[in-house]
C-alpha atoms as one frame of an Amber mdcrd trajectory, in Angstrom:
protein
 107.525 138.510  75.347 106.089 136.577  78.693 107.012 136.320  81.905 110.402
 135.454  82.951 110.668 133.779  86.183 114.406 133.385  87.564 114.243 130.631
  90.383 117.436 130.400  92.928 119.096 127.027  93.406 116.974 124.848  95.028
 113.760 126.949  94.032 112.963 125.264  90.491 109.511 123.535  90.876 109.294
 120.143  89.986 106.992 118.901  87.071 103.737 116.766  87.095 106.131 114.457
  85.584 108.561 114.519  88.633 105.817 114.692  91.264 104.746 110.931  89.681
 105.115 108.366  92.803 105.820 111.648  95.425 104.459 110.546  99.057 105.078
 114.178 100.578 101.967 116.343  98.460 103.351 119.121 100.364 106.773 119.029
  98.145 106.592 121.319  95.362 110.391 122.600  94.769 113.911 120.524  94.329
 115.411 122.087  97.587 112.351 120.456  98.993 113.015 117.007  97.387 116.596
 117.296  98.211 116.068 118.030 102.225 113.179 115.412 102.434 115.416 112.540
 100.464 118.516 113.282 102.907 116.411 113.104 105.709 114.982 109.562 104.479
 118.937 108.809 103.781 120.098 109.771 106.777 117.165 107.003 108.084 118.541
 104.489 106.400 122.445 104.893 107.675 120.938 104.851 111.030 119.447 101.733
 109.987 122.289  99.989 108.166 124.581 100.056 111.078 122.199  98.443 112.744
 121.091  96.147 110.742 122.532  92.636 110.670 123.541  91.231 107.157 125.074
  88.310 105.907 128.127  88.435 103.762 126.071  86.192 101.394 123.016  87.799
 101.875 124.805  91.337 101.260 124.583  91.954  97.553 121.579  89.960  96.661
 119.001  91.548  94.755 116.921  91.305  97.606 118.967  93.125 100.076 119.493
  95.839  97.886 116.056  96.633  97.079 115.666  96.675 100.719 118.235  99.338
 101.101 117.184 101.840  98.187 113.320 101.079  99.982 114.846 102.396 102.986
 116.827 105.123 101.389 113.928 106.435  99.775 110.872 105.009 101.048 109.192
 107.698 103.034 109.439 110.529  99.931 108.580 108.038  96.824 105.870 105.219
  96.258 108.011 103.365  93.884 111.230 103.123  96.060 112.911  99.234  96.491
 110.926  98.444  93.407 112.459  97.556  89.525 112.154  99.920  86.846 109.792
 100.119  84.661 110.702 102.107  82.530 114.171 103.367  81.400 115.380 106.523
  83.196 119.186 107.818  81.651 120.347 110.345  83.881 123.597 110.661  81.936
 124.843 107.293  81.253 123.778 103.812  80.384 123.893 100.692  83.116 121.891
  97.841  82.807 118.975  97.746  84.925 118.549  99.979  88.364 121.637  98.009
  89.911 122.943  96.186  86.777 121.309  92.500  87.543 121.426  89.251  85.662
 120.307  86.199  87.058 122.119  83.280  86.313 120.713  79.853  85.880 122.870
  78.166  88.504 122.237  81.065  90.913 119.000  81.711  92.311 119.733  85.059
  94.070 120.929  88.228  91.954 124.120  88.534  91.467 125.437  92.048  91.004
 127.597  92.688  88.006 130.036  95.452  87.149 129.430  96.869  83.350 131.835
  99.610  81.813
């Protein structure tokens, strides 16, 4: 018998695993992370309409670390950055958008996998 501790949605802390790369210190619960990453999402829309991007320039590799840097920037370190490890939340895609870089291309070219 131990404790039982019954958390309400949006209550469950987050791990020392989950905390790894967290800018906010002060973010201890998922409801937390939740409301902080909208916020930072929210920044980004703001930013995107905005923004002035090139049909060509629009799904290069590039560009779209920029955009998940703004997305989620302000709550985690590693934000517009590759992988470095693999994280499978559910299903498989190749890479964190699914890039291959081709040898006549020297930007990323996004790929569709299913």
């Amino acid at each position: 018998m131990g404790l039982r501790i019954e958390y309400i949605e949006g209550q469950t802390p987050l791990d020392e695993d989950e905390k790894e790369g967290l800018l906010v210190k002060t973010i201890s619960t998922r409801g937390e992370l939740d409301e902080f990453e909208q916020l930072n999402i929210q920044s980004a829309i703001e930013w995107s309409l905005k923004a002035k991007v090139s049909k060509k320039q629009f799904l290069t590799e590039d560009f779209l670390m920029l955009v998940h840097r703004k997305m989620f920037g302000e709550v985690w370190a590693w934000a517009g950055t590759k992988r470095k490890s693999n994280k499978n939340i559910g299903s498989v895609f190749l890479g964190t958008f699914g890039f291959i870089k081709e040898k006549s291309n020297k930007e990323g070219v996004l790929r569709r996998y299913l």
